[in-house]
C-alpha positions in Angstrom: 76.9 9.8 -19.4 75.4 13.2 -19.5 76.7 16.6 -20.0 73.2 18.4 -18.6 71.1 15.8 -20.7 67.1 16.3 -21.3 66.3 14.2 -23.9 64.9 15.4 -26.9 64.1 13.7 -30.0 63.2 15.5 -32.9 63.1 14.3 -36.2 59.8 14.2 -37.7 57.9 10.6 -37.9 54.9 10.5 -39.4 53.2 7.2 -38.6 49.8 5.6 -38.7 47.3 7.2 -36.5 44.3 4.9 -35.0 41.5 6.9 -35.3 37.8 4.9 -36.3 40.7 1.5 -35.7 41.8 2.6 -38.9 46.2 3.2 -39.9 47.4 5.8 -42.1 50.6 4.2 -42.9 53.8 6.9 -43.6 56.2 6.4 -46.4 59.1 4.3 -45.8 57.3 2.7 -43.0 55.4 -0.3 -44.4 52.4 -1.6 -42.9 53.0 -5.2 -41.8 52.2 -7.9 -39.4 54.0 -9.8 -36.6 52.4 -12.8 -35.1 52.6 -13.5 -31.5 51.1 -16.5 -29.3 48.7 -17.2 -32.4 47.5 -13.4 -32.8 48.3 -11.4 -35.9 49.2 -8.1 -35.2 49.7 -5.0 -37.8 52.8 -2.7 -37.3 54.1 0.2 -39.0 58.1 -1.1 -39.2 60.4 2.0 -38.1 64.1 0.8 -39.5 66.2 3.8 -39.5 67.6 5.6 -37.1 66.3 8.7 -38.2 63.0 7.5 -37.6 63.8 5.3 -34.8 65.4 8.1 -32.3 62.0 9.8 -33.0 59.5 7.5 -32.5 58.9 7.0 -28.7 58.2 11.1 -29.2 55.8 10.8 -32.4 54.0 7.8 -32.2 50.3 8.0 -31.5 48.4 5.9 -28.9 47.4 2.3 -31.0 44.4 0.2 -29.6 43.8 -3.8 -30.2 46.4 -5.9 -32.4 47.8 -2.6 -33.9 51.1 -1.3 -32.9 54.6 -0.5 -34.3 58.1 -2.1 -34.8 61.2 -0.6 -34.1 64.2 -3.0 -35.7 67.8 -2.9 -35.6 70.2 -5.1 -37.4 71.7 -6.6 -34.4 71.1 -6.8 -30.7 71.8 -4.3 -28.7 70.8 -2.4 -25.8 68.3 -0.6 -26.9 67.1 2.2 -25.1 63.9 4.3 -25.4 64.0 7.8 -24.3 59.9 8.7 -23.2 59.5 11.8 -21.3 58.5 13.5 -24.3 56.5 10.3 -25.4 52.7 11.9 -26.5 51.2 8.0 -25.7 52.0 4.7 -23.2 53.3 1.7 -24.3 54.2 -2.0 -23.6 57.9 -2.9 -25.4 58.1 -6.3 -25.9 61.7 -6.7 -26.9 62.9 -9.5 -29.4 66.1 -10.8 -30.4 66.7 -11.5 -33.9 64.9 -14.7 -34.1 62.1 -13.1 -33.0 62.3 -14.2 -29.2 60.9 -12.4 -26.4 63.8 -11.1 -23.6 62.2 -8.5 -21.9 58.8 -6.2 -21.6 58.5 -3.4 -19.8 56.2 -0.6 -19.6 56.9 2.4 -21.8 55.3 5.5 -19.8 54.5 8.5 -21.4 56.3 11.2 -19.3 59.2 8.9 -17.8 62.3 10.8 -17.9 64.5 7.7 -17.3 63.4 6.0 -20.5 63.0 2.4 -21.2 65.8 -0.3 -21.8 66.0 -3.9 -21.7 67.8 -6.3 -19.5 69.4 -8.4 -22.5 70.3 -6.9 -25.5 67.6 -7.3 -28.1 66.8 -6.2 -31.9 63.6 -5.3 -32.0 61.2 -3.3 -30.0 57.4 -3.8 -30.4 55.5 -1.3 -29.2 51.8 -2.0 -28.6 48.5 -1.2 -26.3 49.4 -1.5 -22.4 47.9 -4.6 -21.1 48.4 -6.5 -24.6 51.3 -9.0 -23.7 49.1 -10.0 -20.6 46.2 -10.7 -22.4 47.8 -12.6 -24.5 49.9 -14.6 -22.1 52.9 -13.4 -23.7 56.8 -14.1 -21.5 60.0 -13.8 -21.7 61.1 -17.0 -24.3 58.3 -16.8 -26.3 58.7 -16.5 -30.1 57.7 -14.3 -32.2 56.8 -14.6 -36.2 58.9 -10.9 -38.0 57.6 -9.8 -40.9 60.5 -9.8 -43.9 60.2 -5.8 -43.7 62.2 -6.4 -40.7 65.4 -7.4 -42.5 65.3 -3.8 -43.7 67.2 -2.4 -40.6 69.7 0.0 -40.6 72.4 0.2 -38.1 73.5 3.2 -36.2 75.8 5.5 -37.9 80.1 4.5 -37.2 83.0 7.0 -35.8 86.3 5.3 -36.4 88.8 6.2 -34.2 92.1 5.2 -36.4 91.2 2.0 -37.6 88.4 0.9 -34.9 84.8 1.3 -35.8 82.5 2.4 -33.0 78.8 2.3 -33.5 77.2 5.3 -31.6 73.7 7.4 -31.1 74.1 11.0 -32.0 73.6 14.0 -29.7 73.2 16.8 -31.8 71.5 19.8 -30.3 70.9 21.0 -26.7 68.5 18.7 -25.6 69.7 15.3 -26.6 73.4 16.4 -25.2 71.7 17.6 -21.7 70.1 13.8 -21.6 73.4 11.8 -23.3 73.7 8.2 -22.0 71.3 9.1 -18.6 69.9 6.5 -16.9 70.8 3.5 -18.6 72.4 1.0 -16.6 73.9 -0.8 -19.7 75.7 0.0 -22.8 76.7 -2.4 -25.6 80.9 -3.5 -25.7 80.6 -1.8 -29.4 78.3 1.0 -29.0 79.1 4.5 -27.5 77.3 7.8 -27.8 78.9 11.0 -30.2 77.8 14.5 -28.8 78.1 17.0 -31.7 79.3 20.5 -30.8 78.8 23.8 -33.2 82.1 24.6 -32.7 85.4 24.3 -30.6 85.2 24.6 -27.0 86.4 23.3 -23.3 84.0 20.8 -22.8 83.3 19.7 -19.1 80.8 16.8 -18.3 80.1 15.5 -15.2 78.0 12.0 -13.9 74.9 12.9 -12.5 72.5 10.4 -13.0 75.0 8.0 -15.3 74.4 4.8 -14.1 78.0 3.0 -15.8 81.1 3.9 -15.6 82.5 5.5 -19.0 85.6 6.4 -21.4 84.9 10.0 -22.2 87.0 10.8 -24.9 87.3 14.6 -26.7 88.4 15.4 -30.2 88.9 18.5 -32.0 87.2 19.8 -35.5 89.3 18.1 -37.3 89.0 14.2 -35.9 92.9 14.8 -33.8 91.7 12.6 -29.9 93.1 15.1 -27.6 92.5 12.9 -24.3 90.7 10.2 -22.8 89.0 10.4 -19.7 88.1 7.1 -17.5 85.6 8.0 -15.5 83.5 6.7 -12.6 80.1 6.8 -11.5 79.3 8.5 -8.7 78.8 6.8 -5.7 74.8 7.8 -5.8 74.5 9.2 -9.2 70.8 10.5 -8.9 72.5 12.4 -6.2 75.8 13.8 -7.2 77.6 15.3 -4.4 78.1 19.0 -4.2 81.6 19.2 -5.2 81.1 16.4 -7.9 84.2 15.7 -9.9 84.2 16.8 -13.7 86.1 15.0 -16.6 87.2 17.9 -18.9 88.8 18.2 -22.3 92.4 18.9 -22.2 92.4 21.6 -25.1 89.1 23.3 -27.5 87.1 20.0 -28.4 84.2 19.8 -31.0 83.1 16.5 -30.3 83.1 13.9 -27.2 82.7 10.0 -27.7 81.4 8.0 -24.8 82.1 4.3 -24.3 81.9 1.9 -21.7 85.2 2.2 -19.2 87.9 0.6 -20.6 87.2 0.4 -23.9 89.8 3.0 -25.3 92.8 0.7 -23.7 91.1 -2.5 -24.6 91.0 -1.2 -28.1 95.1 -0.3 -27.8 94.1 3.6 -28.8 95.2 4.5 -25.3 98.3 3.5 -23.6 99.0 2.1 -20.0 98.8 5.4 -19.0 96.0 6.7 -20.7 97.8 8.3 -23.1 96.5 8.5 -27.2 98.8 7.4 -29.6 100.4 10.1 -31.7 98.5 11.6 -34.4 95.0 9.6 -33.4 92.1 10.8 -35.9 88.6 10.2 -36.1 86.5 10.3 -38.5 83.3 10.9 -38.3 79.8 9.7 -40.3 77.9 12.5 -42.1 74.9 13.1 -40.2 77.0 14.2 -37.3 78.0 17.2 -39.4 74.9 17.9 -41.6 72.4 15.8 -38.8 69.8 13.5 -40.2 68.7 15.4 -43.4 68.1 12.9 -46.1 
């Protein structure tokens, strides 16, 4: 969902830059090649999530067989955010075998983003117009390079004993954007929005394209309630008196999940209802960000 989202990515990636057709290759991101329909591409390989939640924001324009590699350790729906992209791409996404599910066109200046329709593990990110040259579709296999088996997964909230994998929201800018625009949401993933300090917290659904669990938590990890909440009936235009799902007391930090997933998970009751005494706890970059 959102809670006035606009997103903004902002850690700094340094990748390889294309000028004279040559690559400047950043540290930690390892110059490598993935092969597709008999051409050899080379790729800078982006495998953390620092780097990762920056990269549609940082990464310059590539020409030819040059491009980069976003990886995950599992499949997932990934989800580019690209209004603040500085260069056009095509994403081919691949599963972990290295199988094409889905490209799309990744436009520089595209507020809704860029997300798969099947849940992939990879995103390659190369010159528009490549995959048609090369006659690329949906089922074709791809050749990974081993750097991809360097992927780090997103960082895990556990609420009580049940780990939830989730992107971090943790200034202004990535809470105003939030889960916007995506019409799907892995069973295991959610979204954390980091708060400076205790507050009422009020979101609302415009332009959240799933129905959610929104679920608020004080400072110290104690779930105070658990909202499920629908989409609108036109979320890209909320009606004027647009219903709110609110914390019931000061909250520091609000997980989303898809709807359902609190009571499937037996944290809620029947009624909605936490159980008794229901902590969280939280990984460290949601309280020191991503520092390292």
């Amino acid at each position: 969902m959102n809670i006035r989202r606009t997103a903004a990515l902002a850690t700094a990636l340094l990748l390889f830059s294309c000028d004279n057709g040559k690559k400047d290759a950043a540290p930690g991101a390892p110059a490598a090649q993935v092969t597709l329909r008999g051409a050899r591409l080379q790729v800078t390989v982006v495998s953390t999530e620092k780097d990762r939640r920056s990269a549609p924001a940082r990464l310059e324009r590539v020409e030819g067989h040059r491009g980069y590699l976003l990886v995950w350790p599992r499949e997932r729906f990934l989800k580019l955010e690209t209004q603040h992209a500085r260069a056009s791409f095509a994403a081919v996404f691949l599963d972990r075998g290295g199988k094409v599910v889905d490209i799309r066109l990744l436009a520089a200046g595209d507020r809704e983003g860029v997300q798969p329709q099947a849940e992939a593990a990879a995103a390659l990110l190369v010159a528009p117009g490549l995959p048609e040259k090369l006659g690329l579709r949906a089922g074709d296999a791809a050749e990974l390079p081993p750097e991809a088996g360097t992927a780090r997964d997103l960082p895990v909230v556990r609420v009580g004993d049940v780990p939830v994998f989730v992107e971090l929201a943790l200034d202004d800018e990535e809470r105003a954007q939030g889960l916007m625009f995506r019409p799907r949401l892995s069973a295991e993933d959610g979204m954390l929005f980091v708060y400076p300090s205790e507050g009422h917290k009020t979101f609302w659904m415009g332009n959240t394209l799933l129905p959610l669990d929104i679920a608020f938590f004080r400072s110290d990890g104690t779930l105070l309630n658990v909202n499920e909440t629908p989409m609108y009936p036109d979320p890209r235009h909320p009606p004027g008196n647009y219903a709110t799902s609110n914390s019931d007391g000061p909250a520091r930090y609000v997980l989303e999940t898809n709807l359902g997933w609190f009571r499937r998970k037996g944290i809620v009751d029947a009624n909605g209802r936490p159980k008794p005494g229901t902590k969280a706890v939280f990984p460290p970059e949601a309280l020191r960000g991503f520092s390292d």
